[in-house]
mmCIF file as gemmi writes it, N, C-alpha and C atoms, coordinates in Angstrom:
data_model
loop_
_atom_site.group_PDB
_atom_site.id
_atom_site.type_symbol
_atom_site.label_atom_id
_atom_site.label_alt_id
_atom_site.label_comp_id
_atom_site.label_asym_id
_atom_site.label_entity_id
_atom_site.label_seq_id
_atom_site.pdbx_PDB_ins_code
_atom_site.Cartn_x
_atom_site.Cartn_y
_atom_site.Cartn_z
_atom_site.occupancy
_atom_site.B_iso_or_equiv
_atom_site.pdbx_formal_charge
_atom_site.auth_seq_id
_atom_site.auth_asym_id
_atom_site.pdbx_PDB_model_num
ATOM 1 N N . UNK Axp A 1 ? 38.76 -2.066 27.059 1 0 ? 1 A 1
ATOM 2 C CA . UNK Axp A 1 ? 37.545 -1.401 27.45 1 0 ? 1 A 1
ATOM 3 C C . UNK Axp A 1 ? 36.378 -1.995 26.654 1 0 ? 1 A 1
ATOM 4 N N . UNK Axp A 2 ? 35.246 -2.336 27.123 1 0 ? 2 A 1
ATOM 5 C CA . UNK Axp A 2 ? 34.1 -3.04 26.979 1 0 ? 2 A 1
ATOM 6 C C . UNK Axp A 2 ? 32.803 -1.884 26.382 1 0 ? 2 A 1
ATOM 7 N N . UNK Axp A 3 ? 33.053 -0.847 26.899 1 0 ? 3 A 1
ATOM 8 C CA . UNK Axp A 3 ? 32.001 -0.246 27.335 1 0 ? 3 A 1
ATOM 9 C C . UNK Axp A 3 ? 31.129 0.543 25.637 1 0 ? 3 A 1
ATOM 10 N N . UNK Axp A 4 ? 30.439 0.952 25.408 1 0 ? 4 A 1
ATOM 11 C CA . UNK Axp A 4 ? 29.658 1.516 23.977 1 0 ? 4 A 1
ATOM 12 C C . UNK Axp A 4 ? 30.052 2.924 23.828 1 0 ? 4 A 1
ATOM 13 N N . UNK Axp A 5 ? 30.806 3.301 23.537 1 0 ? 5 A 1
ATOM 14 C CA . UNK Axp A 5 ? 30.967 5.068 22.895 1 0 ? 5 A 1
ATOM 15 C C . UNK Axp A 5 ? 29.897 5.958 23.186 1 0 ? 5 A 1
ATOM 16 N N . UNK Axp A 6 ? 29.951 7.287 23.223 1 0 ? 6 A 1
ATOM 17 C CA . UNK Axp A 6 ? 29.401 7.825 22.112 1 0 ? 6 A 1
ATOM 18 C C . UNK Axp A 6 ? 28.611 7.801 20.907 1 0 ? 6 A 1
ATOM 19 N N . UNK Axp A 7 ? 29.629 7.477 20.088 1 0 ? 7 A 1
ATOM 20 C CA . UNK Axp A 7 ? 29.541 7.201 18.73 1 0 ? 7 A 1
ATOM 21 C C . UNK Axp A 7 ? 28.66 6.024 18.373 1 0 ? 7 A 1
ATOM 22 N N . UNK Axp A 8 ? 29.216 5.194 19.152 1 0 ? 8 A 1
ATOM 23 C CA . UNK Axp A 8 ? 28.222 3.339 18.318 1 0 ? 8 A 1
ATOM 24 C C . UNK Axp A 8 ? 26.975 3.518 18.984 1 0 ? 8 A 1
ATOM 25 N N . UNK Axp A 9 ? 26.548 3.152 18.267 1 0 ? 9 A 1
ATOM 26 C CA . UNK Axp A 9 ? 25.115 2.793 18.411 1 0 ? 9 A 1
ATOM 27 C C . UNK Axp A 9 ? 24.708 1.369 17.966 1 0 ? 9 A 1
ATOM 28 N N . UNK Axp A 10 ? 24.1 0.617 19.084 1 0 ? 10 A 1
ATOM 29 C CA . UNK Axp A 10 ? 24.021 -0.547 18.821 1 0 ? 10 A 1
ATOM 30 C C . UNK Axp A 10 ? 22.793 -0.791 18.033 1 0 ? 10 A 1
ATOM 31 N N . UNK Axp A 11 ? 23.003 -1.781 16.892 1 0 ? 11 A 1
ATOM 32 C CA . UNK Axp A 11 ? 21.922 -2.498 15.68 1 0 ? 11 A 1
ATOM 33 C C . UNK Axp A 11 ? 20.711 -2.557 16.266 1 0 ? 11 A 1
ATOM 34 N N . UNK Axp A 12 ? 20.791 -2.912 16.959 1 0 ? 12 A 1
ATOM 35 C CA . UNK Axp A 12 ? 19.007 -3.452 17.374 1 0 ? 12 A 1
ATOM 36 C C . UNK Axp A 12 ? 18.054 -2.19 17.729 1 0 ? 12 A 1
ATOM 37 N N . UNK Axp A 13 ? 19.199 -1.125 18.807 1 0 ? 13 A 1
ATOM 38 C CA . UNK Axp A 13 ? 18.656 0.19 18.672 1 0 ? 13 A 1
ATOM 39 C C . UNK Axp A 13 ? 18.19 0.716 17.534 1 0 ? 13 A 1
ATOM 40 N N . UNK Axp A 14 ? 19.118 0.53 16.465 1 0 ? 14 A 1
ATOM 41 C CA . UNK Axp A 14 ? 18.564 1.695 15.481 1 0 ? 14 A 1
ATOM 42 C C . UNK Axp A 14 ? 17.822 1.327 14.392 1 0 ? 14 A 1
ATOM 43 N N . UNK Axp A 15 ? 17.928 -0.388 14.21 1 0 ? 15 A 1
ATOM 44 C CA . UNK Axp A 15 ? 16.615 -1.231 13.408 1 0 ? 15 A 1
ATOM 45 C C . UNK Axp A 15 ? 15.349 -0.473 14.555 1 0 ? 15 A 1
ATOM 46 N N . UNK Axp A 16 ? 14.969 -0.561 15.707 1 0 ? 16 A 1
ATOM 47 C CA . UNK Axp A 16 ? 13.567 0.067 16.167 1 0 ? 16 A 1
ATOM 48 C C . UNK Axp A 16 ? 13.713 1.19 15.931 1 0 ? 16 A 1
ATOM 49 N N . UNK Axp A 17 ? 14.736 2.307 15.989 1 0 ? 17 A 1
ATOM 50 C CA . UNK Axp A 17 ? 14.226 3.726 15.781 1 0 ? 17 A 1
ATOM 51 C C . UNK Axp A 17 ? 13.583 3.854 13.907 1 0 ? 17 A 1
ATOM 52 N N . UNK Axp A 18 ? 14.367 2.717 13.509 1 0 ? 18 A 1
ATOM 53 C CA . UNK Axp A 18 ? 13.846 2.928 12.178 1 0 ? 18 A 1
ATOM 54 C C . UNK Axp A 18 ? 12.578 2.756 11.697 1 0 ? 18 A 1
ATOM 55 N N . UNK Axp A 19 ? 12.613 1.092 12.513 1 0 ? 19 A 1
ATOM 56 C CA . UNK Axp A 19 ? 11.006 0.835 12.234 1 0 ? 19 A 1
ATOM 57 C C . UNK Axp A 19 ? 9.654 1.758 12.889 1 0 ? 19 A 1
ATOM 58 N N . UNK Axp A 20 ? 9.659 2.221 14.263 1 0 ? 20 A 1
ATOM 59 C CA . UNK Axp A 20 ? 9.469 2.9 15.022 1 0 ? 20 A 1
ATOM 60 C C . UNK Axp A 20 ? 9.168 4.518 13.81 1 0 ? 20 A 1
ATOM 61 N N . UNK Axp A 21 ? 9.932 5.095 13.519 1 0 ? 21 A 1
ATOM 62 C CA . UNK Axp A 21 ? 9.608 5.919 12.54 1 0 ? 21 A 1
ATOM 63 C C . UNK Axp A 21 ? 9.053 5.84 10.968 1 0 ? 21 A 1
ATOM 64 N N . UNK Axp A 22 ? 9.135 4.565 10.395 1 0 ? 22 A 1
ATOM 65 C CA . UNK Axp A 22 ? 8.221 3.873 8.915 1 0 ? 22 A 1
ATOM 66 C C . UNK Axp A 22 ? 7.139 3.793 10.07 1 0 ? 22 A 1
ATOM 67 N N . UNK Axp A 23 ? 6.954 3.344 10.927 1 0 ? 23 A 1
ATOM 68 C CA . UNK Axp A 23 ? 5.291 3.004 11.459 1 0 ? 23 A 1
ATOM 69 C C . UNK Axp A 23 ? 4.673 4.493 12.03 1 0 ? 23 A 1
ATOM 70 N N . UNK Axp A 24 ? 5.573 5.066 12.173 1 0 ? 24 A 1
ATOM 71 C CA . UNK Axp A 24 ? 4.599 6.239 12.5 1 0 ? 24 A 1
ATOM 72 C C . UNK Axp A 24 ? 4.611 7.414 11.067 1 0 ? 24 A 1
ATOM 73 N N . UNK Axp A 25 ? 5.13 7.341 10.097 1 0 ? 25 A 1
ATOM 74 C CA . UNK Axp A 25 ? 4.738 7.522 8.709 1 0 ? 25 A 1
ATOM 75 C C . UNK Axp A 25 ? 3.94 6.704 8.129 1 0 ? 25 A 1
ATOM 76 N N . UNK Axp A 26 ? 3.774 5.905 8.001 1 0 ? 26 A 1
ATOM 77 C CA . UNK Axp A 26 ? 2.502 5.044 7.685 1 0 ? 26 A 1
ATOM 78 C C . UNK Axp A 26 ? 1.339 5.724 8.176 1 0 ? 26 A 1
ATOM 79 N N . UNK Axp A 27 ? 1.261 5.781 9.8 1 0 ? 27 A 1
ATOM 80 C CA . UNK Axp A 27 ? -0.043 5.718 10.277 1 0 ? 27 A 1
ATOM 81 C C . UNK Axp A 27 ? -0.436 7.374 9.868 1 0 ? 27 A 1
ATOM 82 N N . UNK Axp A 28 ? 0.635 8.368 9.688 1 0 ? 28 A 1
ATOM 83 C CA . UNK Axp A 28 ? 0.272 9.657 8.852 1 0 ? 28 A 1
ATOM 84 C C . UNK Axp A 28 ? -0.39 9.141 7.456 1 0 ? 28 A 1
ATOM 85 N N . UNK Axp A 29 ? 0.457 8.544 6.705 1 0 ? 29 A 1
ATOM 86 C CA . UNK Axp A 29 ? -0.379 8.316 5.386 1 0 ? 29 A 1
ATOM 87 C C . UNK Axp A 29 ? -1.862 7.656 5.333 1 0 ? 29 A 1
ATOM 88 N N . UNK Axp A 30 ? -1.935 7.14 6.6 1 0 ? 30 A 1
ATOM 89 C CA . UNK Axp A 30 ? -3.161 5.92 6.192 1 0 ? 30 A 1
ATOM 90 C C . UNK Axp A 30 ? -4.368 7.04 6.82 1 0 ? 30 A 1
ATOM 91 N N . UNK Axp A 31 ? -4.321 8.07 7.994 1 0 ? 31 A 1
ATOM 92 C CA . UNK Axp A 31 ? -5.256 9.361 8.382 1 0 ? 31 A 1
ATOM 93 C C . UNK Axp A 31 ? -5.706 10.179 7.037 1 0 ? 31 A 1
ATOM 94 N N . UNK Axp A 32 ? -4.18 10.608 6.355 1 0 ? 32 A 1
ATOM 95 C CA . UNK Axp A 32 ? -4.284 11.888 5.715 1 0 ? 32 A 1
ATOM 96 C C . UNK Axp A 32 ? -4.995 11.351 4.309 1 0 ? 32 A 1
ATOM 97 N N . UNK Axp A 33 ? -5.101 10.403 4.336 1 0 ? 33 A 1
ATOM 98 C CA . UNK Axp A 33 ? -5.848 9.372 3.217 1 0 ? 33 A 1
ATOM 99 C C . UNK Axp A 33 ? -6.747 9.225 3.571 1 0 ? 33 A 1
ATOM 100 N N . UNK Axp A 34 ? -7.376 8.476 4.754 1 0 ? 34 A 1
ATOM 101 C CA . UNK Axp A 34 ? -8.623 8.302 4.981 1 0 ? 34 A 1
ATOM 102 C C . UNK Axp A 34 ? -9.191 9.984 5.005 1 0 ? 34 A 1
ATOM 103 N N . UNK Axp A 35 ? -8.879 11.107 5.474 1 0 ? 35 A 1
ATOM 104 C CA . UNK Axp A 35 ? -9.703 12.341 5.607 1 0 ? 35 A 1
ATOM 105 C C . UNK Axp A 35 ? -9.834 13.046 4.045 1 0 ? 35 A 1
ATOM 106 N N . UNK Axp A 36 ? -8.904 12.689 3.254 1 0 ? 36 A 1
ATOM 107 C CA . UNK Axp A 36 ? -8.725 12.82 1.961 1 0 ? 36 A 1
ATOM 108 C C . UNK Axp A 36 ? -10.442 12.349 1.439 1 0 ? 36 A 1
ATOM 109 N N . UNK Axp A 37 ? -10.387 10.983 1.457 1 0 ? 37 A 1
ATOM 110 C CA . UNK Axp A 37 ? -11.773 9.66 1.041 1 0 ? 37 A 1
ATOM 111 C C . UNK Axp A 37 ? -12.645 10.635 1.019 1 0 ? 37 A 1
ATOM 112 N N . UNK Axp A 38 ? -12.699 10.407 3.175 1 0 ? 38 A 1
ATOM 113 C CA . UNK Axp A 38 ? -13.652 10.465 2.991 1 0 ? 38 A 1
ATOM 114 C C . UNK Axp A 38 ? -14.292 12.25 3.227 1 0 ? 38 A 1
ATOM 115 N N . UNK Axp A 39 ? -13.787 13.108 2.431 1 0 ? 39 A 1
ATOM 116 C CA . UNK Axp A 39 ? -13.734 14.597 2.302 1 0 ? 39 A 1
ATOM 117 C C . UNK Axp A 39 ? -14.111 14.93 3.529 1 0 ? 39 A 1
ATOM 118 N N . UNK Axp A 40 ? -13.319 15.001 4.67 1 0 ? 40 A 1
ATOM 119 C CA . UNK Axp A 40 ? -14.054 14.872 6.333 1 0 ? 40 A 1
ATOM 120 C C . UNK Axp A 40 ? -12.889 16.421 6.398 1 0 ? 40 A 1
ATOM 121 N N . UNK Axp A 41 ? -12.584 17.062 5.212 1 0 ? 41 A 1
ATOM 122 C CA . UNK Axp A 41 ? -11.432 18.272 5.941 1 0 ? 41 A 1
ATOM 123 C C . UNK Axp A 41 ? -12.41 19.707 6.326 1 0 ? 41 A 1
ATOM 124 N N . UNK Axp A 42 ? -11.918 19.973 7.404 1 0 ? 42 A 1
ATOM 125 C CA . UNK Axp A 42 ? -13.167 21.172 7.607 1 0 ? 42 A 1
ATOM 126 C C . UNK Axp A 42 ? -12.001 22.469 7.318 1 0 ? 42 A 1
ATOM 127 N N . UNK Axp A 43 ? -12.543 23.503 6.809 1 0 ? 43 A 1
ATOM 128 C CA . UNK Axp A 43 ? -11.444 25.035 6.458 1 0 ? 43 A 1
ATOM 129 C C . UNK Axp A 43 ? -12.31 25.871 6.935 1 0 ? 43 A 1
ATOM 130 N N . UNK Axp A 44 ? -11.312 27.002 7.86 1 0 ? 44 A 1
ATOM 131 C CA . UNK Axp A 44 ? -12.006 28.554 8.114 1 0 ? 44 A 1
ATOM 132 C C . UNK Axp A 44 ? -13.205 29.136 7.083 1 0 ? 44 A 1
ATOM 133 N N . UNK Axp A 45 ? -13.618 29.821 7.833 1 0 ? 45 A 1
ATOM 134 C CA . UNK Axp A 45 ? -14.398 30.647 6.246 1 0 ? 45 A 1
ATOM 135 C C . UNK Axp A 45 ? -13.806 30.583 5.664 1 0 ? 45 A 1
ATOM 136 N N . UNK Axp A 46 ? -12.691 31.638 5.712 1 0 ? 46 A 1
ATOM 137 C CA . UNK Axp A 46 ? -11.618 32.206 4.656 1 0 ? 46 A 1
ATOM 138 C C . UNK Axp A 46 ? -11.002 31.001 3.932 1 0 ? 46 A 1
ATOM 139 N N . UNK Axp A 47 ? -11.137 29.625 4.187 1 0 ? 47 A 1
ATOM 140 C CA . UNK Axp A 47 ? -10.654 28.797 3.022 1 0 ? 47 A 1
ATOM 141 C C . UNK Axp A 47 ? -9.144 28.904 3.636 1 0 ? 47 A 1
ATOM 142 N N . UNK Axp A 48 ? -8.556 29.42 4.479 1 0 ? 48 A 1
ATOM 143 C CA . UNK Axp A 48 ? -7.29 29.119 4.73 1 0 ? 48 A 1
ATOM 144 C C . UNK Axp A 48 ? -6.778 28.458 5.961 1 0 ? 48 A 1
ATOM 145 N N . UNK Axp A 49 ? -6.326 27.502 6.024 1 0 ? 49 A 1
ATOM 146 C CA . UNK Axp A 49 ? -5.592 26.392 7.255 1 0 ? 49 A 1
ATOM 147 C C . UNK Axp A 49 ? -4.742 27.244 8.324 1 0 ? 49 A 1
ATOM 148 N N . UNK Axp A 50 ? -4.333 28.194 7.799 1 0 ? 50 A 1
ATOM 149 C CA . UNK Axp A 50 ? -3.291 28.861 8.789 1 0 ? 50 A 1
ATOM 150 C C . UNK Axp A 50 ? -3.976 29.707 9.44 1 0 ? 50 A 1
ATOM 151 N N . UNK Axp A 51 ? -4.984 30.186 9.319 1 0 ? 51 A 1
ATOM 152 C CA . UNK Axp A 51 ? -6.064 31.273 9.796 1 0 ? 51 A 1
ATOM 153 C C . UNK Axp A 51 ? -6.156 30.865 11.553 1 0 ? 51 A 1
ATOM 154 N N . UNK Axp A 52 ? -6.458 29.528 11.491 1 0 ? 52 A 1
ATOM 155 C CA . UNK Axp A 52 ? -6.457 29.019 12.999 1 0 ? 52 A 1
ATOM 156 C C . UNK Axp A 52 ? -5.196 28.135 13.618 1 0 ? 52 A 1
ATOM 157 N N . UNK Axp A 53 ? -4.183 28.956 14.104 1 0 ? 53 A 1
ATOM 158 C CA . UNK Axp A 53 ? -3.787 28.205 14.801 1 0 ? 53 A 1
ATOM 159 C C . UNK Axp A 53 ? -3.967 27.327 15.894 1 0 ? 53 A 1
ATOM 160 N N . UNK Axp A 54 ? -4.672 27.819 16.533 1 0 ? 54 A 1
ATOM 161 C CA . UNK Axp A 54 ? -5.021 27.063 17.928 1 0 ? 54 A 1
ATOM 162 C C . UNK Axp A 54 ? -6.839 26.683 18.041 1 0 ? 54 A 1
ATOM 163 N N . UNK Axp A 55 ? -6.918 25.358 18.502 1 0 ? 55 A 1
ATOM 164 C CA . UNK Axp A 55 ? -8.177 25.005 17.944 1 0 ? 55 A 1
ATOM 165 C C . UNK Axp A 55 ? -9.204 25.468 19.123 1 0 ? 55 A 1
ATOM 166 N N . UNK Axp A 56 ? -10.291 25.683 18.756 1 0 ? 56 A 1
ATOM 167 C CA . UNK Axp A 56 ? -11.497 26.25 19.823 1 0 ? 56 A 1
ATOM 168 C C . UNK Axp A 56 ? -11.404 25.991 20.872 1 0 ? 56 A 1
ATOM 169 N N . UNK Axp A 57 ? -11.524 26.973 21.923 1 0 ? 57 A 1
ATOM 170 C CA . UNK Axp A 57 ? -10.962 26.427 23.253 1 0 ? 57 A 1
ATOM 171 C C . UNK Axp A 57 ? -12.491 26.618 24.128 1 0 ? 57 A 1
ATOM 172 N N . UNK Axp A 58 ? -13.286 27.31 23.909 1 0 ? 58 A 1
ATOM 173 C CA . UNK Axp A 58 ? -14.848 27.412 24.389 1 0 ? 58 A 1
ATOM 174 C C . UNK Axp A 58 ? -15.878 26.896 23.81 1 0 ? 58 A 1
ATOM 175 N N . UNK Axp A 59 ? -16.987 26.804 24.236 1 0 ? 59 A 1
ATOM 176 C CA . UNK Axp A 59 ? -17.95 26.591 23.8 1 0 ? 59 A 1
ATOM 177 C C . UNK Axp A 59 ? -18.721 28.137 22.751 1 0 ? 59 A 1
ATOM 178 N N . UNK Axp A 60 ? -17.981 28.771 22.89 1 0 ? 60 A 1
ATOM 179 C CA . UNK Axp A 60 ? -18.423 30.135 22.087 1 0 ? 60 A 1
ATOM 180 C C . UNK Axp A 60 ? -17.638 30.014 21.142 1 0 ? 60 A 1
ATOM 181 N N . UNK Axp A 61 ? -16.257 29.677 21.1 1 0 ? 61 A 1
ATOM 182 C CA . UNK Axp A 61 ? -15.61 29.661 19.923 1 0 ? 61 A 1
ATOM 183 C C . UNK Axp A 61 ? -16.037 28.508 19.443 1 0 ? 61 A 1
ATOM 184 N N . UNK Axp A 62 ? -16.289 27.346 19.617 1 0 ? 62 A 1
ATOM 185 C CA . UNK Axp A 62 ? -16.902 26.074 18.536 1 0 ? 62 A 1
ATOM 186 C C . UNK Axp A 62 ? -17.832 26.421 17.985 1 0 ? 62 A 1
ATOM 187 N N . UNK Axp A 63 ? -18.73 27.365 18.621 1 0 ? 63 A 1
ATOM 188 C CA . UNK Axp A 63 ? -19.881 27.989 17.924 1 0 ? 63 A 1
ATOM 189 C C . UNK Axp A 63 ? -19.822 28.679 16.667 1 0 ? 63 A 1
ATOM 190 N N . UNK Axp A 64 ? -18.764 29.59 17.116 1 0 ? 64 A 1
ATOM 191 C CA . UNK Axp A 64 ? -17.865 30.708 16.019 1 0 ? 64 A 1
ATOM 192 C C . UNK Axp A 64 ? -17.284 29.992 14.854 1 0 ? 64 A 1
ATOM 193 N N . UNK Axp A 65 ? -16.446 29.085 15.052 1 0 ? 65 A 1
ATOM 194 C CA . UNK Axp A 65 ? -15.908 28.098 13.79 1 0 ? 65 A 1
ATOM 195 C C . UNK Axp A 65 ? -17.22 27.629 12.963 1 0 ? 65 A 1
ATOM 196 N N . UNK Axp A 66 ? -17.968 26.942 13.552 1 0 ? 66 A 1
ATOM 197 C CA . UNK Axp A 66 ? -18.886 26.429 13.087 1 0 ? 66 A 1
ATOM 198 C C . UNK Axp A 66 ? -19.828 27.204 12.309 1 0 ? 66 A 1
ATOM 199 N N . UNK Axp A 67 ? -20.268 28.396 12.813 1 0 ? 67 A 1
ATOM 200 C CA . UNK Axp A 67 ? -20.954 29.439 11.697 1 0 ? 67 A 1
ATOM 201 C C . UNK Axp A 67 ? -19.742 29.511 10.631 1 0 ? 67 A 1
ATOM 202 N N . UNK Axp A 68 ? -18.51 29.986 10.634 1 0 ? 68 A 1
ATOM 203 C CA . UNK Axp A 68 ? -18.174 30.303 9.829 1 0 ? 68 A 1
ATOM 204 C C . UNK Axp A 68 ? -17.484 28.535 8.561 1 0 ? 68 A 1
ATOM 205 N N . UNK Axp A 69 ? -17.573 27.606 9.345 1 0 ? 69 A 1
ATOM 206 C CA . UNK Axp A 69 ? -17.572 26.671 8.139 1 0 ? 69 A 1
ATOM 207 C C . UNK Axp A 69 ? -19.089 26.684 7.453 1 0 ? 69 A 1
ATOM 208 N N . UNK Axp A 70 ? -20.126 27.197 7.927 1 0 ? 70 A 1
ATOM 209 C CA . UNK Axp A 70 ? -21.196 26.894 7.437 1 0 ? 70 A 1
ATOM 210 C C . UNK Axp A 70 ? -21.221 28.021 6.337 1 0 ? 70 A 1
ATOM 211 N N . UNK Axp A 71 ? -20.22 28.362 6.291 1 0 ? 71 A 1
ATOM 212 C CA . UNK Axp A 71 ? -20.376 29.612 4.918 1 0 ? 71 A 1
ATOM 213 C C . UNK Axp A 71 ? -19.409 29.738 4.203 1 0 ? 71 A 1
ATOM 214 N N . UNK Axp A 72 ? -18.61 28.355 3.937 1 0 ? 72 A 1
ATOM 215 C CA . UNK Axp A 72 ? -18.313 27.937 2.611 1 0 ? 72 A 1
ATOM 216 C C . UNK Axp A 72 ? -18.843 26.944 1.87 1 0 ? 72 A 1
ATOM 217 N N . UNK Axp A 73 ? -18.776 26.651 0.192 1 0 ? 73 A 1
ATOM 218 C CA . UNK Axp A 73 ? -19.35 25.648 -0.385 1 0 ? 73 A 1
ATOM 219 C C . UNK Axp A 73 ? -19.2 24.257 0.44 1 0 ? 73 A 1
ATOM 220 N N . UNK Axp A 74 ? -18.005 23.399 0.732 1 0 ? 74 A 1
ATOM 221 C CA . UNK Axp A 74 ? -18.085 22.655 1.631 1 0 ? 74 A 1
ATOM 222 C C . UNK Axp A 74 ? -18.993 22.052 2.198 1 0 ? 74 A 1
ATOM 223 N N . UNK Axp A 75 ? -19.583 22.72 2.986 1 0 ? 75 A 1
ATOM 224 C CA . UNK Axp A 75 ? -20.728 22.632 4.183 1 0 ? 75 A 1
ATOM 225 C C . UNK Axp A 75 ? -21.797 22.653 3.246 1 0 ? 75 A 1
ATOM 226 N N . UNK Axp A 76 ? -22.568 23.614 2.25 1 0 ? 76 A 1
ATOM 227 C CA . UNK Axp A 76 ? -23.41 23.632 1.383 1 0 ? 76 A 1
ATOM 228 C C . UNK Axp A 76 ? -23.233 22.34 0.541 1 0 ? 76 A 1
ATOM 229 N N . UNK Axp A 77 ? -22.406 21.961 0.081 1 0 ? 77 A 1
ATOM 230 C CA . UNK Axp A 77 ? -22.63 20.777 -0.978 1 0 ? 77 A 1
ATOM 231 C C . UNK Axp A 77 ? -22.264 19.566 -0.034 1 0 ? 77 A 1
ATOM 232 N N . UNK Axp A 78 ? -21.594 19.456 0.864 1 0 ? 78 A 1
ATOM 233 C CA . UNK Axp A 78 ? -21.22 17.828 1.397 1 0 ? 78 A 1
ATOM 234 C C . UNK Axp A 78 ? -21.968 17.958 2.556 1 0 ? 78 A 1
ATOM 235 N N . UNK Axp A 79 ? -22.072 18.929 3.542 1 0 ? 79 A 1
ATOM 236 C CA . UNK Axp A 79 ? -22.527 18.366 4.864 1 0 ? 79 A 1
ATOM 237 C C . UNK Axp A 79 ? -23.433 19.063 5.684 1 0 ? 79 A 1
ATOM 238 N N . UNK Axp A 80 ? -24.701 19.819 4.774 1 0 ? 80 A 1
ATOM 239 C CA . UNK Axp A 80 ? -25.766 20.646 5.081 1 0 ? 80 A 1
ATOM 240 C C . UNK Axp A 80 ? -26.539 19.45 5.905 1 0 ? 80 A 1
ATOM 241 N N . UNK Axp A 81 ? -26.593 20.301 6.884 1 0 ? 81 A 1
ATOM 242 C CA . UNK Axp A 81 ? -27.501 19.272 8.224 1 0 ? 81 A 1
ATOM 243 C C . UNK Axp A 81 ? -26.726 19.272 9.109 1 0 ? 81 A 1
ATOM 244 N N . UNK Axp A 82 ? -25.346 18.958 9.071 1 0 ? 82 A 1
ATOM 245 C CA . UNK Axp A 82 ? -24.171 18.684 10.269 1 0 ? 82 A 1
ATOM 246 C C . UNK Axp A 82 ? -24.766 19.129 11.549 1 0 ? 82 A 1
ATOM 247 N N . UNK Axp A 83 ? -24.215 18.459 12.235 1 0 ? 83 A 1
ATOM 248 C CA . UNK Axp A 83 ? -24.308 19.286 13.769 1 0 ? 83 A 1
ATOM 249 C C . UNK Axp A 83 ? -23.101 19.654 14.766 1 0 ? 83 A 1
ATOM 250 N N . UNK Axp A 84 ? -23.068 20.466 15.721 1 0 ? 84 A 1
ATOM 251 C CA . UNK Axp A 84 ? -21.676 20.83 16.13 1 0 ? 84 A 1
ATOM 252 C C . UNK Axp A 84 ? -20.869 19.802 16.495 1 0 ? 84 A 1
ATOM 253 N N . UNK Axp A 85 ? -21.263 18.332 16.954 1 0 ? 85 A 1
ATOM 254 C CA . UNK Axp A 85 ? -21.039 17.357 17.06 1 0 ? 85 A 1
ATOM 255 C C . UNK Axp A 85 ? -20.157 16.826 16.017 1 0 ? 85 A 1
ATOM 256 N N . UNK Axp A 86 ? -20.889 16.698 14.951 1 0 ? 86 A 1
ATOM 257 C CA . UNK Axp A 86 ? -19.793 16.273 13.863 1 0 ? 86 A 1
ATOM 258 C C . UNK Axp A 86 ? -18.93 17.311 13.231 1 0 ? 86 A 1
ATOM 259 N N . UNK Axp A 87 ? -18.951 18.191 13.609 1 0 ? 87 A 1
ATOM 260 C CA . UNK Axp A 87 ? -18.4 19.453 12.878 1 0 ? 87 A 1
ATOM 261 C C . UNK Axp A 87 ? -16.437 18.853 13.846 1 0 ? 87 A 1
ATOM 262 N N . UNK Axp A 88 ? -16.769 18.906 15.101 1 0 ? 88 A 1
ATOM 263 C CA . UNK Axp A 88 ? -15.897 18.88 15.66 1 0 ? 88 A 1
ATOM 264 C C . UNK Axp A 88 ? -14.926 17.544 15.5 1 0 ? 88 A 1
ATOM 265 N N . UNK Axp A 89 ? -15.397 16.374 15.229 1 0 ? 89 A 1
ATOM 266 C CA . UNK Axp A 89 ? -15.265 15.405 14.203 1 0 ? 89 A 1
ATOM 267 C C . UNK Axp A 89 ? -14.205 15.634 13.033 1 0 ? 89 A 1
ATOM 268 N N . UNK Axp A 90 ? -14.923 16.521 12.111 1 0 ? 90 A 1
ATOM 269 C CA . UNK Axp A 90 ? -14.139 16.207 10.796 1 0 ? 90 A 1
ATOM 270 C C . UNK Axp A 90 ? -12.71 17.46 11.362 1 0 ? 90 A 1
ATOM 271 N N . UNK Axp A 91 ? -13.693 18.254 12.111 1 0 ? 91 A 1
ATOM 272 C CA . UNK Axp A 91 ? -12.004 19.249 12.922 1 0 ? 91 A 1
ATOM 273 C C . UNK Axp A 91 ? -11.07 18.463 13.24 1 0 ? 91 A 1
ATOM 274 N N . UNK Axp A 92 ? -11.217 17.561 13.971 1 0 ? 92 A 1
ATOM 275 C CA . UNK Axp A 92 ? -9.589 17.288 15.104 1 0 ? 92 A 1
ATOM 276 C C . UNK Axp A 92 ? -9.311 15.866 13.586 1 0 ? 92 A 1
ATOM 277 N N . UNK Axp A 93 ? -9.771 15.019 12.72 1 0 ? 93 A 1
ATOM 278 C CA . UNK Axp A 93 ? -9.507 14.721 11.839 1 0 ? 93 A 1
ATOM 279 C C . UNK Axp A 93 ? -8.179 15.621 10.765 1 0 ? 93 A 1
ATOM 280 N N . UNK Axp A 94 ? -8.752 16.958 10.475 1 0 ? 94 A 1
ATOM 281 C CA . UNK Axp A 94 ? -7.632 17.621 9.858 1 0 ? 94 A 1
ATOM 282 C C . UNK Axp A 94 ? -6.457 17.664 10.827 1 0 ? 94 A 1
């Protein structure tokens, strides 16, 4: 019988699943680094990440996020002026 198991898995397959997964860890490290730099992380008022699960789905809720990043230090010391434009920016970044 000729045929591949189950079990085996042929080399060449699993050299790409490997590489295939180092390259898509990389390209996590090289984002979560660049948003790191360049301090582009936007947080709820409340300062907490888990607060929003699901990201603004209206134009009333981008509004809503956006007042309320404008009322932590954050926004006061790095990015007084912003506009909803970039707000939404340093969002889909985190």
């Amino acid at each position: 019988m000729t045929g591949i198991s189950a079990y085996e898995v042929p080399p060449r397959a699993v050299r790409w699943w490997l590489f295939a997964v180092a390259a898509l860890i990389a390209i996590m490290v090289l984002v979560g680094g660049a948003t790191r730099l360049t301090e582009s992380v936007s947080r709820s008022s409340s300062g907490s990440r888990s607060a929003a699960r699901l990201p603004p789905l209206t134009d009333a809720q981008w509004t809503q996020a956006f007042e309320g990043y404008k009322t932590i230090p954050q926004y006061r010391e790095l990015n007084a002026g912003m506009n909803l434009s970039e707000f939404k920016t340093i969002f889909w970044w985190e």
